[in-house]
C-alpha positions in Angstrom: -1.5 42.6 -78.8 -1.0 44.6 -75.8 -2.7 41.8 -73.3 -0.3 39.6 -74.8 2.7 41.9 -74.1 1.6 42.2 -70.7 1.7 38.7 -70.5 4.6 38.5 -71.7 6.1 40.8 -69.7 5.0 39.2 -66.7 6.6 35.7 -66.8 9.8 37.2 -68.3 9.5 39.1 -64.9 8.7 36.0 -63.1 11.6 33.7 -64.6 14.5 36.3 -64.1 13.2 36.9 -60.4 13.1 33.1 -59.8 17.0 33.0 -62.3 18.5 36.1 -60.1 17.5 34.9 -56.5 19.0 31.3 -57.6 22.0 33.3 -58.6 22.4 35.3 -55.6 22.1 32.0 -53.4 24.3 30.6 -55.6 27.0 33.8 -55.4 26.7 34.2 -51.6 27.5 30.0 -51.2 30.7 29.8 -53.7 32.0 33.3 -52.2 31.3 33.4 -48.6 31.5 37.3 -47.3 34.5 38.3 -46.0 35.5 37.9 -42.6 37.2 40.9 -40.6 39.5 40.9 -38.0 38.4 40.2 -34.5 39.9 42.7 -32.2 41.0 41.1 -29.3 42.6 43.2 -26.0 44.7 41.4 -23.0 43.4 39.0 -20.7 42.9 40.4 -17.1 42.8 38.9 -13.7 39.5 35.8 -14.1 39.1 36.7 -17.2 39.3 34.7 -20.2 42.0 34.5 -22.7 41.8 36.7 -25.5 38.3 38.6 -23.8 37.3 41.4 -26.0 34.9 42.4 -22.9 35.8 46.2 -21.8 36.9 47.5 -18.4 34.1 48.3 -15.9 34.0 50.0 -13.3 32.6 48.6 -9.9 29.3 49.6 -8.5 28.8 50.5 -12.8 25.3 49.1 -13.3 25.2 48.2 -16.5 25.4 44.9 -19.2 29.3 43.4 -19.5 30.3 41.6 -23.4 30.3 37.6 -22.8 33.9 36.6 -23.8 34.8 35.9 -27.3 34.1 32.2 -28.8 35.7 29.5 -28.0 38.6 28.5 -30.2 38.6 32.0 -32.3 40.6 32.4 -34.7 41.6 28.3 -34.8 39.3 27.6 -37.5 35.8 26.2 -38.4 36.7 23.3 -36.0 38.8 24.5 -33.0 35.3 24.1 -30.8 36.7 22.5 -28.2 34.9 20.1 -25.7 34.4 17.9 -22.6 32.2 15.0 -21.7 28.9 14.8 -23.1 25.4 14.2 -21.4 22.9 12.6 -23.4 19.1 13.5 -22.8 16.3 11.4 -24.5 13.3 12.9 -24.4 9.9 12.0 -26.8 11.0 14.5 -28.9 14.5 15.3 -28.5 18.2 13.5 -28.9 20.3 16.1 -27.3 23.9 16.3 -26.7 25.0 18.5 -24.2 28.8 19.7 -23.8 30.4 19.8 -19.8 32.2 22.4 -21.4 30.2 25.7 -21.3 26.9 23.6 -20.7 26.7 23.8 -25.0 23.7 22.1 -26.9 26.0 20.6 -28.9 23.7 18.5 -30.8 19.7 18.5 -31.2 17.8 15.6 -33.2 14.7 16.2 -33.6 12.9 12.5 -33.3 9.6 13.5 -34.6 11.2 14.6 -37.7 13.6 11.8 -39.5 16.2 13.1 -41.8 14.6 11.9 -44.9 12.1 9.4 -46.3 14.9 6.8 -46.6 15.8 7.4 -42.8 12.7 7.7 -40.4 14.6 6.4 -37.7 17.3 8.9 -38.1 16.5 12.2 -36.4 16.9 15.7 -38.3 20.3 17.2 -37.1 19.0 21.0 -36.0 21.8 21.5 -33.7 25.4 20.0 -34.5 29.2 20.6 -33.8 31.1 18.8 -36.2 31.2 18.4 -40.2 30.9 21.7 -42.8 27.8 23.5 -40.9 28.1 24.2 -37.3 25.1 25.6 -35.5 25.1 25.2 -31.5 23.6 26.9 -28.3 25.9 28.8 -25.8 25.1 30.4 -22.4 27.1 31.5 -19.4 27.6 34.3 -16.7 30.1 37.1 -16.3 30.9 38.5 -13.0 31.4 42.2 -12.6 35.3 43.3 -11.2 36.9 40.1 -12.4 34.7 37.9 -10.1 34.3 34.3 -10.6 31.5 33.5 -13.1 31.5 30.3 -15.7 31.5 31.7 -19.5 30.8 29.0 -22.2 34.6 28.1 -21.1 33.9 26.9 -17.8 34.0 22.7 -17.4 30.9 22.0 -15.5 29.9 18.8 -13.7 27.2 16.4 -14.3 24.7 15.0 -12.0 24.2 12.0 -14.4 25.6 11.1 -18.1 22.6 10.2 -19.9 19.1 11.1 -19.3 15.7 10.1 -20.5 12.1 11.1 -20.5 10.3 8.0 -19.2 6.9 6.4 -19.5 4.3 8.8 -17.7 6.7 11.7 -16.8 6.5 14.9 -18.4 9.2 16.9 -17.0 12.8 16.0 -16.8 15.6 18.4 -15.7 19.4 18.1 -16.4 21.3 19.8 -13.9 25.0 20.8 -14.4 27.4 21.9 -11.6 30.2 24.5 -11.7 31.9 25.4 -8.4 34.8 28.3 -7.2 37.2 28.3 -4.7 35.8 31.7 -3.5 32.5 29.4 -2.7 30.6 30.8 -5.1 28.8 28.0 -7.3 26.5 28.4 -9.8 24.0 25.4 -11.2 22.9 25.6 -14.6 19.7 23.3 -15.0 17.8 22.6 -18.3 14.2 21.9 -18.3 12.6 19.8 -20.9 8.5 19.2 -20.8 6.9 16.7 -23.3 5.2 17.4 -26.1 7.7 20.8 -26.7 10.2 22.0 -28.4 10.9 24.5 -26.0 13.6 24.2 -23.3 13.9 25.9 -20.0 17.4 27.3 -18.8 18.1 28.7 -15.2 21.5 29.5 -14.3 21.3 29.4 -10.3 24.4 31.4 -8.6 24.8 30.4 -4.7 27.1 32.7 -3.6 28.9 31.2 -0.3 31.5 33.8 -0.1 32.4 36.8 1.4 31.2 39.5 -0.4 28.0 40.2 -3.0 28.1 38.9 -6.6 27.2 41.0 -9.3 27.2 39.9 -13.2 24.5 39.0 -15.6 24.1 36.1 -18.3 24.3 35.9 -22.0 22.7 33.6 -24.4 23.8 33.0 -28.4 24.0 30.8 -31.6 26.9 30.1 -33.1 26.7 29.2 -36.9 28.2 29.1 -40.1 26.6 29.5 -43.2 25.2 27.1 -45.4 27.5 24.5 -47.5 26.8 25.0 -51.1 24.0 22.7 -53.2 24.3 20.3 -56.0 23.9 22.2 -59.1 22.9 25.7 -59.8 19.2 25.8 -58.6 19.9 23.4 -56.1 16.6 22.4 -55.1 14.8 25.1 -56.6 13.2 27.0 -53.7 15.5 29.6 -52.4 14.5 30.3 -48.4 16.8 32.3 -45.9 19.1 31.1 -43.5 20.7 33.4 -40.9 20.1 35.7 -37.9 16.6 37.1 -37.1 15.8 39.9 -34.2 12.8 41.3 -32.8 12.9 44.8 -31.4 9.3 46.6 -30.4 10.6 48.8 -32.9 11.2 46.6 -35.7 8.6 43.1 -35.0 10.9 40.8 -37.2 14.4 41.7 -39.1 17.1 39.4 -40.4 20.3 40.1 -39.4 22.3 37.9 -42.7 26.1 37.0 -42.0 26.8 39.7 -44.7 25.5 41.9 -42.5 27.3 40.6 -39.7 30.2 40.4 -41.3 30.1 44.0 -42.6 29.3 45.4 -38.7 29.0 43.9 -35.5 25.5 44.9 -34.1 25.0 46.2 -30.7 21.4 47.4 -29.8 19.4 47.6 -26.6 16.7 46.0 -26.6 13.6 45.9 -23.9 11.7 42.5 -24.9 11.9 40.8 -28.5 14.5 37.7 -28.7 16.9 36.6 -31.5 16.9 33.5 -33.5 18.6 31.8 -36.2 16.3 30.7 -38.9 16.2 27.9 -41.8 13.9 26.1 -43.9 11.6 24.8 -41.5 13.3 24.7 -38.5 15.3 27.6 -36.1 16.7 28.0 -33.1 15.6 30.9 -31.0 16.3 32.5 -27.4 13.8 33.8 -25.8 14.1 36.4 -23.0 11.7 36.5 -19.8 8.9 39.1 -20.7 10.3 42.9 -20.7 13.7 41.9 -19.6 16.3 44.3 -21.0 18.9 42.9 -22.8 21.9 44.2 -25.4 21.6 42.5 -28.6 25.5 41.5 -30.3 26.7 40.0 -33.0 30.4 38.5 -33.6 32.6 37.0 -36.3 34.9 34.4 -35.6 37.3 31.2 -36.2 36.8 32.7 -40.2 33.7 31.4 -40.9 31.7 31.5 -37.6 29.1 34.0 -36.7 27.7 34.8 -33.1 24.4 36.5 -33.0 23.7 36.9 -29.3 22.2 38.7 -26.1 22.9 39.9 -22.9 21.3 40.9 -19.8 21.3 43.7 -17.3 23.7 43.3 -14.3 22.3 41.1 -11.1 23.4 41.7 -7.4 23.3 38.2 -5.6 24.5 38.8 -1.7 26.8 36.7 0.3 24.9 33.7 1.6 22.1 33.8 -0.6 21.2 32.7 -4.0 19.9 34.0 -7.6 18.3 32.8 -10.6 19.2 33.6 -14.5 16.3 32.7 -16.1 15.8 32.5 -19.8 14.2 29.9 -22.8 15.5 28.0 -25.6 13.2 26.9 -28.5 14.8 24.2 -30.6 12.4 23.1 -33.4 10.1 22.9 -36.6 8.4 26.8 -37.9 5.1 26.0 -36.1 3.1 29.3 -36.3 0.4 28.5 -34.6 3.1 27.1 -31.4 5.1 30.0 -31.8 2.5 32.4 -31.3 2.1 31.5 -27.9 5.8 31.5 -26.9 7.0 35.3 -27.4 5.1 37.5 -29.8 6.2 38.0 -33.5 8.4 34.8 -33.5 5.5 33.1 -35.7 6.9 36.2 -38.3 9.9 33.7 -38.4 7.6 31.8 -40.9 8.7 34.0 -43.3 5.9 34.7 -45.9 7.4 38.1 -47.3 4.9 41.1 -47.2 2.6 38.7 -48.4 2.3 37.8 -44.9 -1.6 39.2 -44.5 -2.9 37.6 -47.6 -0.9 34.3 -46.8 -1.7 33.6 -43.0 -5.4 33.0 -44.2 -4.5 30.9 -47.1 -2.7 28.7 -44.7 -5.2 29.0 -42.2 -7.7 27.8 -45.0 -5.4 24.8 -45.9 -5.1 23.4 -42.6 -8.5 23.1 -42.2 -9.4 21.4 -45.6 -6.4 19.0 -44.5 -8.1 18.4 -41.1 -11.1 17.4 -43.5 -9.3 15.3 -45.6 -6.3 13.8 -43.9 -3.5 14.4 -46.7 -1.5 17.9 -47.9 -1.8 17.0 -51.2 -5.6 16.6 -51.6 -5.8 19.8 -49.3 -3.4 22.0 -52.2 -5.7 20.6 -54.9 -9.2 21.6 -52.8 -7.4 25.1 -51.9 -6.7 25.5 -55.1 -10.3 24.7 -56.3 -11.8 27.2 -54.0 -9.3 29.9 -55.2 -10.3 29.3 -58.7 -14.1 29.8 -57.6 -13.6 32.9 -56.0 -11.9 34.0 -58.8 -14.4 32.4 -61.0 -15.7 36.2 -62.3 -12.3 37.5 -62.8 -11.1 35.1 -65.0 -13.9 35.0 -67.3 -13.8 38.5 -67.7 -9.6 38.2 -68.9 -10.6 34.6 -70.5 -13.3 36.7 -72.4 -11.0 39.7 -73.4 -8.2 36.6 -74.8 -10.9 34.8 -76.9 -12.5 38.4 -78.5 -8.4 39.3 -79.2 -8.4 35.4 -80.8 -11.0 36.2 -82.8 -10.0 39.3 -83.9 -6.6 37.7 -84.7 -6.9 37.4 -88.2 -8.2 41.3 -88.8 -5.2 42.6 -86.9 -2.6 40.0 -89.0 -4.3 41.9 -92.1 -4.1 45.3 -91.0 -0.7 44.6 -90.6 0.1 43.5 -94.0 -2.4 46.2 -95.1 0.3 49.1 -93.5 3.5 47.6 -92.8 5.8 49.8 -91.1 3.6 52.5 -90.3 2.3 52.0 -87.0 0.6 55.3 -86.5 -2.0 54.4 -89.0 -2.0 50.6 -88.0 -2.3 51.7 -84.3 -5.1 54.0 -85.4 -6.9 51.1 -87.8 -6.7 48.8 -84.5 -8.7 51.4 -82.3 -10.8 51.4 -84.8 -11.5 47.7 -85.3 -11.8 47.2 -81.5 -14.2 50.4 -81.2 -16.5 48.8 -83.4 -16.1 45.4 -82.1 -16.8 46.8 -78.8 -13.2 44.3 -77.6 -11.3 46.1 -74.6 -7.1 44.7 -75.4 -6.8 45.3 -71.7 -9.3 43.8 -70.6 -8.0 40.2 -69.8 -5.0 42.1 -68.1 -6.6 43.6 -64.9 -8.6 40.1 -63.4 -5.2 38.7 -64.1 -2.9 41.9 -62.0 -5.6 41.2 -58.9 -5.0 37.8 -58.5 -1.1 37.4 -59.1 -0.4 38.8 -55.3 -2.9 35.7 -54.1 -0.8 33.6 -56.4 2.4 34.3 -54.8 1.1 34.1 -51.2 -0.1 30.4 -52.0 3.6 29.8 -53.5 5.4 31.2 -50.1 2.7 29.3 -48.2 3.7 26.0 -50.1 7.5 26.9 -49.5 7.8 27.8 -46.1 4.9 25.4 -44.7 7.1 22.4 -42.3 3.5 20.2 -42.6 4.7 19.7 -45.8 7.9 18.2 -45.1 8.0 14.5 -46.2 4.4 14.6 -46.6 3.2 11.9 -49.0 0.2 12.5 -51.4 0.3 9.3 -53.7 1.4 6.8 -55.8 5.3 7.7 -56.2 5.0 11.2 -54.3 6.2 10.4 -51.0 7.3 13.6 -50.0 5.9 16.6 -51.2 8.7 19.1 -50.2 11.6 17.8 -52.5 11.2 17.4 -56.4 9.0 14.5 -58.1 11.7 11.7 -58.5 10.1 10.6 -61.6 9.6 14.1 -63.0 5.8 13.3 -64.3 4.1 16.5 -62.5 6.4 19.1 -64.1 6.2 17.5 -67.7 2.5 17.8 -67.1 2.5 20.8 -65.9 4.7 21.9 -69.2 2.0 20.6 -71.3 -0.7 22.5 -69.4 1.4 25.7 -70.3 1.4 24.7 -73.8 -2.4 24.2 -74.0 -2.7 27.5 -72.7 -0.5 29.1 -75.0 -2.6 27.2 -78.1 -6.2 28.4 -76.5 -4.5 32.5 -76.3 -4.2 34.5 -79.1 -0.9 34.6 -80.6 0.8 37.8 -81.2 0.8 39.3 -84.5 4.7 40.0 -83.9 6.8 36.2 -84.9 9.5 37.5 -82.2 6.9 37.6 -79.6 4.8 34.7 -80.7 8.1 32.7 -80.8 9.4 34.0 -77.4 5.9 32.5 -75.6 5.7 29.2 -77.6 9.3 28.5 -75.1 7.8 30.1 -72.6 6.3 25.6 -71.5 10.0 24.6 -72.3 11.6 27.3 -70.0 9.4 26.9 -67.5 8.8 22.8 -67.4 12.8 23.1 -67.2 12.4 25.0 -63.7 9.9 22.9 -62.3 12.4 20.0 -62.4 13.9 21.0 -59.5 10.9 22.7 -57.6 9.3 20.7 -54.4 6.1 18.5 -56.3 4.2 20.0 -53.6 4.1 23.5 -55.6 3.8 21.5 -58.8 0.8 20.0 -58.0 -0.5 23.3 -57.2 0.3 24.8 -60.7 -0.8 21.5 -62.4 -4.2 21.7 -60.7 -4.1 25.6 -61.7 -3.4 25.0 -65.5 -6.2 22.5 -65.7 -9.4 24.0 -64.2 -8.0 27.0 -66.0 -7.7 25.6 -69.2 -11.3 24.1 -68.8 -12.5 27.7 -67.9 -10.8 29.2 -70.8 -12.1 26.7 -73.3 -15.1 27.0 -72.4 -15.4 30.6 -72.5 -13.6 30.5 -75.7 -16.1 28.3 -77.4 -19.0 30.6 -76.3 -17.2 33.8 -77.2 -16.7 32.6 -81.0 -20.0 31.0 -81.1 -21.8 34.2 -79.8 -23.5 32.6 -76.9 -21.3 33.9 -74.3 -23.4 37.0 -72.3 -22.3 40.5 -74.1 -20.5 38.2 -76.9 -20.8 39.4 -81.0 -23.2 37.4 -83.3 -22.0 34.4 -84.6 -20.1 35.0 -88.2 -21.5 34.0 -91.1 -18.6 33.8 -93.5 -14.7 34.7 -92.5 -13.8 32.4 -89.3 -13.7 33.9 -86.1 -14.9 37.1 -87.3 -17.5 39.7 -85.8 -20.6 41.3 -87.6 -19.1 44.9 -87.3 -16.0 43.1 -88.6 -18.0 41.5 -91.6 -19.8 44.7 -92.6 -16.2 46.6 -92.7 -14.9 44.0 -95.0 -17.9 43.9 -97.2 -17.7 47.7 -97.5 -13.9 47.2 -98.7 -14.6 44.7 -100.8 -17.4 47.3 -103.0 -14.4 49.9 -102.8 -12.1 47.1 -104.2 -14.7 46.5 -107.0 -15.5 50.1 -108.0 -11.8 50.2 -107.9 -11.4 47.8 -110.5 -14.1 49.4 -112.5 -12.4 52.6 -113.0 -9.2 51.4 -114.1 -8.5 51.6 -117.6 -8.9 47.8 -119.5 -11.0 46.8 -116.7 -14.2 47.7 -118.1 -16.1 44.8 -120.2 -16.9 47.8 -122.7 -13.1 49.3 -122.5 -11.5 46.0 -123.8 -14.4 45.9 -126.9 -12.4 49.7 -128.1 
């Protein structure tokens, strides 16, 4: 009874934490946190309009705020905009604005939309409909000097540019000129086969007199537009700011926090990012660079996470460089590992993270083996069940001694009724004698829930899986079966399981995890059939490894097992000897009461 409490207790556990994260997401989309006032102070002498950057003092070495958003305070829409230059690259359909050199827009060709659409690019970046998310950069000059903020119309050296046939670099250069002859050239570098884009801001300063400023980088994004129905697609995954300090390796910085205070931190190394299923955007500052980390609200429902760097003195008649990278693309550990260190944690696996890396490590190379994610969860799955193989017969032991001991504990509990002390005391007996540990199934079972949920974050936040077919119907393994034929089987697995475990001697509790297959098959309707499959395969070779256990337990072949019984089903020979010993008390009983005796009813 108390294994199947535990139990119990543990998927209630796991359906209210799966209900209450589906009703946060749900919360935070139909009531968006508030937005404060921005502060705004009066525009000075080459500055822009509406600047909230402070006074500094010349000769003052240190960072200057970028100017405020364009369009703040106008609304979700008021972006503004010039010309665009279109770049083409084997990866890449890019959009980028004259004004402010913006990546505006940032299709990722490799990566359609949806099944239905593989020639339509996945939208990363994108400056128009009910979620903005773009790319800003520019330069502020020290003492009011001439610098181009994301405000600044810049000039193209072409409109459209393309990767050809045999080249694997192509740069897109924007110009941006002052009457004081300083000009500054901002030049983005893409390379084939990466998702990560190079940005140098040159300033040739042709005047008089040195110029000093520095550059900042940010995202600009608003938060996600709300899903179909309440659990949407039944996987709930973070969307929003990310930073990484040498202090603090990865932490998300949400729009509520944002909202609730701006962030201002000086940071040597790290980067920022803004994260989604799958996919982010992430800046990426040269190698222990100094930079402030800020973040903004704006326009009501637009939020800035951004960076900026330490002041740079270029002298009259020569030049400088503003170097910095841009990584536009799919969660690709393994690729982000190499770029900046900790932005692979943006494949957020929780504080799982140590047991999951391997698991995924292990799946890639069973999928290497056998060409297809889905075959590679079923394997993976296989090989967890083996090394749990010992485990789970000792719990799948423990269940089937508690099954056959059900029918002793249902009459002890007729026997005393409401007294629990003595029915309590009656059960330690019973299982002392049996030689049956209640807890015993509960431990193997403890150990391997963390592995469990590792696999289910590895499923959830793996991009591989992302329109990956396994077969027949299942064309993409990352949204929910269309058909809905894994999570009805899956429903019926649970409800094997429930028939092959011992039902608890309390109705309430026997009823409560009989719906237990209805509550959860209703769940899986909406979860991506890629972690279906993985809790299909689960319940099976479980359900094998249980039955068979089962079957040896109440024979009395299984290792450690009772004798097989002899008469009363499913019962023990301690258990047979205790009930043949009640049985004489019953008799001798009878014997002593009056009109029971043969002899007695002769008077």
């Amino acid at each position: 009874m108390e294994n199947q409490r535990l139990l119990l207790f543990a998927a209630l556990v796991f359906v209210l934490f799966l209900l209450w994260q589906n009703w946060l997401e749900f919360q935070a989309r139909k009531y968006p946190p508030p937005t404060p006032p921005v502060a705004t102070a009066p525009a000075g002498p080459g500055s822009a309009a509406g600047s909230t950057a402070p006074a500094v003092a010349p000769g003052q070495d240190v960072p200057i705020a970028p100017p405020p958003v364009a369009g703040a305070g106008q609304g979700p829409q008021a972006l503004g905009g010039g010309q665009r230059v279109r770049v083409i690259t084997d990866l890449f359909e890019i959009e980028i604005d004259t004004v402010g050199g913006d990546l505006r827009r940032a299709g990722l060709r490799t990566y359609p939309e949806s099944v239905q659409q593989p020639d339509q690019p996945f939208q990363l970046l994108k400056d128009n409909g009910a979620e903005i998310f773009i790319a800003q950069s520019g330069l502020v000059a020290l003492n009011d000097g001439p610098a181009p903020t994301h405000y600044a119309t810049f000039v193209p050296e072409q409109s459209e540019y393309r990767l050809a046939d045999g080249q694997d670099t192509l740069e897109v250069r924007l110009n941006w000129s002052d009457p004081s002859g300083v000009k500054v050239v901002k030049t983005y570098t893409f390379r084939r086969g990466s998702f990560l884009v190079e940005l140098n801001q040159r300033v040739e300063n042709g005047g008089a007199s040195d110029w000093r400023g520095s550059q900042y980088r940010q995202f600009q994004r608003t938060p996600p537009k709300t899903t179909s129905g309440f659990f949407g697609s039944g996987v709930i995954t973070y969307t929003g700011g990310v930073i990484s300090t040498p202090e603090q390796r990865y932490e998300k910085i949400s729009f509520d926090d944002i909202a609730k205070q701006e962030l201002n931190q000086s940071v040597k190394g790290g980067w920022i990012a803004m994260i989604q299923h799958y996919f982010l955007g992430a800046w990426i500052p040269n190698p222990g660079e100094t930079d402030d980390f800020y973040t903004r609200v704006v326009g009501g429902n637009r939020y800035v996470l951004g960076m900026r760097g330490a002041v740079q003195t270029v002298p009259a008649g020569s030049s400088g460089d503003f170097r910095t990278r841009l990584y536009v693309g799919p969660k690709l550990a393994n690729v982000l590992e190499e770029i900046a260190p900790n932005l692979h944690l943006t494949v957020d696996y929780g504080v799982l993270t140590i047991i999951a890396e391997p698991l995924f490590w292990l799946l890639k190379a069973i999928h290497a083996i056998v060409g297809n994610w889905g075959w590679a969860i079923i394997f993976l799955t296989v090989l967890i069940k083996l090394a749990f193989y010992k485990l789970s017969e000792t719990s799948y032991r423990s269940m089937a001694n508690m099954r056959r001991l059900a029918p002793e504990l249902t009459r002890l509990k007729e026997l005393y009724g409401d007294d629990k002390q003595k029915m309590n005391q009656a059960m330690m007996d019973l299982y002392k004698k049996e030689k049956v540990n209640p807890l015993g199934g509960c431990l193997p079972i403890l150990v391997q829930i963390p592995v469990f949920i590792a696999l289910y974050w590895v499923l959830v936040e793996s991009v591989q899986l992302r329109q990956a077919p396994f077969m027949l119907w299942i064309k993409d393994m990352s949204i929910p079966d269309p058909y809905y034929v894994l999570p009805l089987i899956m429903g019926v697995t649970m409800f094997v399981q429930q028939k092959l475990s011992p039902a608890p001697p309390d109705p309430v509790q026997a009823k409560v995890m009989m719906s237990l297959p209805i509550v959860f098959t209703f769940m899986f309707l909406w979860f991506p059939s890629g972690l279906v499959l993985y809790w299909v395969v689960n319940n099976i070779l479980s359900i094998a490894q249980q039955w068979v256990i089962t079957k040896r337990v109440e024979a009395g072949a299984a290792p450690g097992g009772s004798p097989k019984v002899e008469e009363g089903p499913g019962l023990g020979g301690q258990t047979r000897k205790l009930l043949g010993q009640t049985r004489k008390l019953v008799d001798l009983a009878k014997k002593s009461l009056p009109g029971q005796n043969p002899g007695d009813r002769k008077k």
